[in-house]
ZAMARGU-4260 file (C-alpha; in steps of 0.2 Angstrom, whole numbers, plus 5000, padded with zeros to 4 digits):
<rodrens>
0) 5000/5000/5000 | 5008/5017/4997 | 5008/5030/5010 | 4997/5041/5014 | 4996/5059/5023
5) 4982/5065/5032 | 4987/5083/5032 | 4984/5082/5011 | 4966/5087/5012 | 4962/5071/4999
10) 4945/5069/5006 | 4930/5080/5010 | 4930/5075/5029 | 4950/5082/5031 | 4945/5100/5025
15) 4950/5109/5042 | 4944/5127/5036 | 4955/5142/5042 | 4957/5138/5058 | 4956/5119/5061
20) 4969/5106/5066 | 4974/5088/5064 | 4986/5078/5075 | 4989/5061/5070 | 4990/5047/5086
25) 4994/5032/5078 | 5002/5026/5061 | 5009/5011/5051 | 5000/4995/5053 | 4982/5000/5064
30) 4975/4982/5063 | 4978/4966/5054 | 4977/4972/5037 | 4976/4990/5040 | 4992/5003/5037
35) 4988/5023/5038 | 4986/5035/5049 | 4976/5039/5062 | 4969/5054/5069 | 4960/5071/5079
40) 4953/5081/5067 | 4946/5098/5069 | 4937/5108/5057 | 4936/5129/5062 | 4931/5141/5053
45) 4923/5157/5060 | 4911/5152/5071 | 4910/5135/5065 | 4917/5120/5073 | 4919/5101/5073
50) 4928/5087/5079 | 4930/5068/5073 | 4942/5053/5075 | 4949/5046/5058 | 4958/5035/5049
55) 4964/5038/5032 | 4971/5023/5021 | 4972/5016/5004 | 4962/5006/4994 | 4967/5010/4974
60) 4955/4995/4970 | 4940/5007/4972 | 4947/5019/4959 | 4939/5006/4944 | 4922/5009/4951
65) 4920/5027/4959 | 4933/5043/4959 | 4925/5048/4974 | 4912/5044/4986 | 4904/5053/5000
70) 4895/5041/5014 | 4890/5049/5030 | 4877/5046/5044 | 4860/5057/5042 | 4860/5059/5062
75) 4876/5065/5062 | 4872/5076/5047 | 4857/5084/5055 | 4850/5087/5039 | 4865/5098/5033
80) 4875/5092/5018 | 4892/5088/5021 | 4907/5097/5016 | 4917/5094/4998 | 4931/5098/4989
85) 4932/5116/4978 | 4924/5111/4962 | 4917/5094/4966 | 4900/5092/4962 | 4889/5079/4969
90) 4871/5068/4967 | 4864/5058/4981 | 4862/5038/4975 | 4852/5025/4985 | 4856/5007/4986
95) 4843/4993/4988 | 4839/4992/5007 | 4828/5003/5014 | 4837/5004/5031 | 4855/5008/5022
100) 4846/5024/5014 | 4837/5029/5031 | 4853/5027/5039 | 4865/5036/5027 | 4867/5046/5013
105) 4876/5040/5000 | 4882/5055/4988 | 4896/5052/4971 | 4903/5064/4959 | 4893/5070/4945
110) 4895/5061/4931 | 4900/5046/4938 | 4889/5030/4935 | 4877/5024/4948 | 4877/5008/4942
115) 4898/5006/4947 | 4894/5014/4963 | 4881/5000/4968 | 4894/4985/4960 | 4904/4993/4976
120) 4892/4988/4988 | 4889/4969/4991 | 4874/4964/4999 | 4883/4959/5015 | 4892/4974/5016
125) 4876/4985/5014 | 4869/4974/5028 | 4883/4976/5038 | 4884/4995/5037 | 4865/4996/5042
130) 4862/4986/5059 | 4881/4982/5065 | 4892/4999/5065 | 4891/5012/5076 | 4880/5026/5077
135) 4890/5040/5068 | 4900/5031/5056 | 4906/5040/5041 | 4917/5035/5027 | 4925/5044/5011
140) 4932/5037/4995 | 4942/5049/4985 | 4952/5043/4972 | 4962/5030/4981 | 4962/5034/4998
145) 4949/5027/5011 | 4944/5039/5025 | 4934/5033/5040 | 4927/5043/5056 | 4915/5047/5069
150) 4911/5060/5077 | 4922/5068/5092 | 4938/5067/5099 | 4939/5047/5105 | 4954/5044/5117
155) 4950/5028/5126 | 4960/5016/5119 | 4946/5004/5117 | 4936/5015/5106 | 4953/5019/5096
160) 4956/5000/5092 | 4937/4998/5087 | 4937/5012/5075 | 4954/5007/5067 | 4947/4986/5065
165) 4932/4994/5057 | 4939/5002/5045 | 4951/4988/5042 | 4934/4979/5039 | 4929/4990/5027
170) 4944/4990/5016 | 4943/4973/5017 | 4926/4969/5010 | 4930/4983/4998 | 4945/4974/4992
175) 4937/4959/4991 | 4921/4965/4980 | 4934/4972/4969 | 4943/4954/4968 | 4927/4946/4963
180) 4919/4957/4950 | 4940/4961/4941 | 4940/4942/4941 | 4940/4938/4924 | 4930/4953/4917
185) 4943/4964/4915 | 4937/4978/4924 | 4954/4983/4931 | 4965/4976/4916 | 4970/4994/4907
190) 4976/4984/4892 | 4962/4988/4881 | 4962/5006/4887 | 4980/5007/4883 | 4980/4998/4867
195) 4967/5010/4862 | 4977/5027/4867 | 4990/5018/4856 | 4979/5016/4842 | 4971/5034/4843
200) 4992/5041/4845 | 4999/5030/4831 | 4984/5034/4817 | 4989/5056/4819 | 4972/5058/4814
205) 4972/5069/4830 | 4985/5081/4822 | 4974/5086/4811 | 4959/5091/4822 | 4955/5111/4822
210) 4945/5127/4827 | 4938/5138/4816 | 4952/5132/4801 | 4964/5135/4815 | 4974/5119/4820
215) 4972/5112/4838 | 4985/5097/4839 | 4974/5089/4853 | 4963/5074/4855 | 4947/5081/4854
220) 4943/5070/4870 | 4953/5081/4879 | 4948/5096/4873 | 4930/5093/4878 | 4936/5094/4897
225) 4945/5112/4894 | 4930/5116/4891 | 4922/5108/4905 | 4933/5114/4916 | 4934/5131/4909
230) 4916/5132/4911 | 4912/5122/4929 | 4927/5136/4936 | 4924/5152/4926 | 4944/5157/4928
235) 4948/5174/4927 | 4963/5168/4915 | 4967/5154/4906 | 4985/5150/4904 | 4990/5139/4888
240) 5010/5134/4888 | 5017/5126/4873 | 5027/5126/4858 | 5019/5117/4847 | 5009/5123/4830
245) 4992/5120/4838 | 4993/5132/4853 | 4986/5150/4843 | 4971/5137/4839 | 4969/5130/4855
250) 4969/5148/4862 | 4954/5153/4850 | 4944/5138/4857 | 4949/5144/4875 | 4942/5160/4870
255) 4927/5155/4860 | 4920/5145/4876 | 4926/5161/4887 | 4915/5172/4875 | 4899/5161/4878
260) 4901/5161/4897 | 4904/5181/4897 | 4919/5180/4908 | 4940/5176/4906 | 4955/5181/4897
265) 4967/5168/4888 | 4987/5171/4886 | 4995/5158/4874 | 5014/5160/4880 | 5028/5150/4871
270) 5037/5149/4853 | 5045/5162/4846 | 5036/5174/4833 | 5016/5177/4839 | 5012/5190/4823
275) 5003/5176/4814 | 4991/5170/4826 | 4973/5173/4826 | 4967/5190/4834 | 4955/5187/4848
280) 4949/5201/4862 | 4954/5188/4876 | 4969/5181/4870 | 4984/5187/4874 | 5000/5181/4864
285) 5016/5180/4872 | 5033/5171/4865 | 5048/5165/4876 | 5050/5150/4885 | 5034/5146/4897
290) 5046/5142/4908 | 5058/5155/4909 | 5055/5167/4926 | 5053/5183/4916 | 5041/5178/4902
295) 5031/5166/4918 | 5033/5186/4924 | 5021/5195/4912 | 5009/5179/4910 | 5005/5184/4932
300) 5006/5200/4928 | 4990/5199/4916 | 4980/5188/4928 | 4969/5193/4944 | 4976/5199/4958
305) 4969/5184/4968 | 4972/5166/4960 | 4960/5162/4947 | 4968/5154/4933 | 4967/5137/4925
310) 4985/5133/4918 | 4988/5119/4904 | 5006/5115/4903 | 5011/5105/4887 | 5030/5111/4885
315) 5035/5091/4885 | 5051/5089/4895 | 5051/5083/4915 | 5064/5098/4917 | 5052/5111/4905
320) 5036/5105/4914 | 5044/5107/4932 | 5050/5123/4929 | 5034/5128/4921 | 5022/5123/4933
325) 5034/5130/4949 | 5029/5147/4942 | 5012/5146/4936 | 5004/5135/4951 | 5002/5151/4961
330) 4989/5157/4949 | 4978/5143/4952 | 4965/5144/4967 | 4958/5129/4980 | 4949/5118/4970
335) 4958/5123/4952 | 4970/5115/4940 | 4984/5113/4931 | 4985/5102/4916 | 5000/5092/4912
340) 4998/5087/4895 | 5002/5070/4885 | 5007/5059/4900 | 5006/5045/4888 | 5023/5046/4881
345) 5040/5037/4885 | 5032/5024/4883 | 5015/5024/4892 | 5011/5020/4880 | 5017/5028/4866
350) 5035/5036/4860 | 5046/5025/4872 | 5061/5035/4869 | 5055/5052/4870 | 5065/5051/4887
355) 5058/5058/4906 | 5043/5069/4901 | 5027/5076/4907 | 5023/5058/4919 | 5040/5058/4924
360) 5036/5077/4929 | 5021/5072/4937 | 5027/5060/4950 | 5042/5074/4954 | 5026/5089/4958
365) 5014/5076/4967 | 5031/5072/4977 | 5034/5090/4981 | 5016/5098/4983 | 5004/5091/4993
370) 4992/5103/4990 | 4990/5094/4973 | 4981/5079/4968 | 4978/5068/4952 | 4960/5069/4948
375) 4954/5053/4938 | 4937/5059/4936 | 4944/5069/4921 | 4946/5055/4911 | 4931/5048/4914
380) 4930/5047/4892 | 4944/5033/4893 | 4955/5037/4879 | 4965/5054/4884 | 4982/5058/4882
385) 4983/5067/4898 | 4980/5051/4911 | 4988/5056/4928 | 4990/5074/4923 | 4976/5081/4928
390) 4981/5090/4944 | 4969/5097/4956 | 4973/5110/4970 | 4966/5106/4986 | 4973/5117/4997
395) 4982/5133/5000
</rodrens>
């Protein structure tokens, strides 16, 4: 299991507000077949305050049926809906048992498919959350981390144990619904989706997608969540980094959504001469080196004096993409995003010598910024040339 860190606010529950705390008690191995972290969180904020115990985990397993999942005790609710990240959106499912759905409501990310989130749920399991838990319990799946808690500060040892063998419990009937429905349906075997990005790459039919006549040089998949996320986050500026002969286009199409939502300027920063590019009223043209301080200089100087900005970074190199997104993740508010485009290459699976690239630059950012996270809800189409790259901010 990897590691995890509770102080990475990864779930709805570890938001602590402006004021809150988290002290972790215990972590490593909590109960047979258990390893995290557990902890006192407090959430503070103004006037508002709460206190839980919880244990945070990993189980990736759950990725292949929900990105995240929200499950928390309607008594302990009071009728208020619980917290969620910045820019998640959520819909309220029900299972089949009538005393699971009194007892808790059960919310996942729009867009996600009801019919995977119930597949996660086994009839025991449903039965056991309903009559054998205690009264309180509350547990969160975002991407892979598992999150359990109840309510209040619990100190006696005891009551420690039993919250940490629960969860245990938990992981473990989830691990073992994910066992026998991957079992030879090949709901967690990514060959297929693999070969597929292969295919898509290696036909360059993508090279010739466009804008307006104007060239894009994108997998229209991924374009469609640019828009998406341009319009679910209204950013004050959208920054495009490349080189590449597609960037003037993909700035028009920035712009384009931009003008139907009323709102948001675009700056296209890299290559060399911007005199040929398209004329827009939003778009800005800037050449230099995205990653370069000075030209990374006048991109901030153009955007909102508070962050506001969505970034998309496709300047290829780990060192390029590093550099790039050290100076253009400021920009970027709680619950915003930078891009990291075409995580597929060096061989993931295409162009196997292109050498350390944009993965390879992921891992070394998510390893540096915990206020990041990889957010596979946005490649819910399957084929995009951007898996892992995705990177949400979710906190300051």
């Amino acid at each position: 299991m990897g590691s995890v860190d509770a102080n990475r606010e990864v779930t709805p529950a570890l938001l602590r507000g402006r004021d809150g705390t988290l002290a972790v008690l215990r972590e490593g191995e909590l109960a047979p077949g258990l390893e995290g972290q557990l902890c006192h969180h407090v959430f503070a904020d103004g006037g508002e305050r709460r206190e839980s115990t919880v244990v945070l985990t990993a189980v990736p397993e759950g990725v292949a049926f929900v990105a995240a999942l929200v499950c928390r005790d309607r008594e302990e609710l009071g009728g208020e809906r619980p917290a969620q990240l910045p820019s998640e959106r959520w819909q309220e499912s029900e299972l089949e048992s009538t005393e699971f759905n009194r007892r808790y409501l059960l919310l996942s990310l729009v867009g996600q498919d009801p019919l995977y989130v119930r597949e996660l749920f086994a009839p025991a399991t449903i039965a056991w959350l309903a009559a054998e838990v205690p009264v309180g319990f509350s547990f969160e799946l975002n991407e892979r981390f598992l999150l359990a808690a109840l309510p209040g500060h619990l100190r006696d040892a005891v009551e420690l144990d039993r919250l940490c063998t629960l969860t245990a419990e938990l992981a473990r009937r989830f691990r073992e619904e994910a066992s026998e429905e991957g079992e030879g349906s090949g709901l967690f075997d990514e060959t297929a989706k693999l070969a597929a990005i292969e295919a898509v790459w290696d036909h360059q039919a993508w090279r010739e997608s466009s804008w307006l006549g104007h060239p894009v040089n994108r997998y229209p998949a991924d374009l469609h969540v640019y828009q998406e996320l341009i319009s679910e986050l209204r950013p004050g500026l959208v920054v495009l980094a490349a080189d590449d002969e597609g960037l003037a286009g993909r700035a028009l199409f920035a712009a384009s959504v931009c003008d139907q939502l009323g709102s948001g300027r675009v700056v296209a920063v890299g290559g060399s001469d911007p005199s040929g590019r398209p004329e827009h009223p939003r778009i800005t043209h800037l050449a230099g080196p995205p990653e370069d301080a000075a030209v990374a200089a006048q991109v901030a100087a153009l955007g909102p004096a508070e962050p506001d900005a969505l970034v998309i970074l496709g300047v290829g190199h780990i060192l390029r993409v590093v550099g790039a997104f050290d100076h253009y993740a400021p920009l970027v508010p709680v619950g915003g995003y930078v891009v990291v485009e075409n995580t597929v290459v060096n061989g993931r699976p295409v162009v196997s010598g292109f050498g350390p690239g944009p993965h390879e630059a992921v891992v070394n950012i998510l390893g540096r910024h915990p206020d990041f996270v990889a957010d596979p809800a946005r490649e819910r189409y399957t084929v995009t040339f951007n898996g892992g790259g995705y990177l949400k901010r979710v906190r300051q």
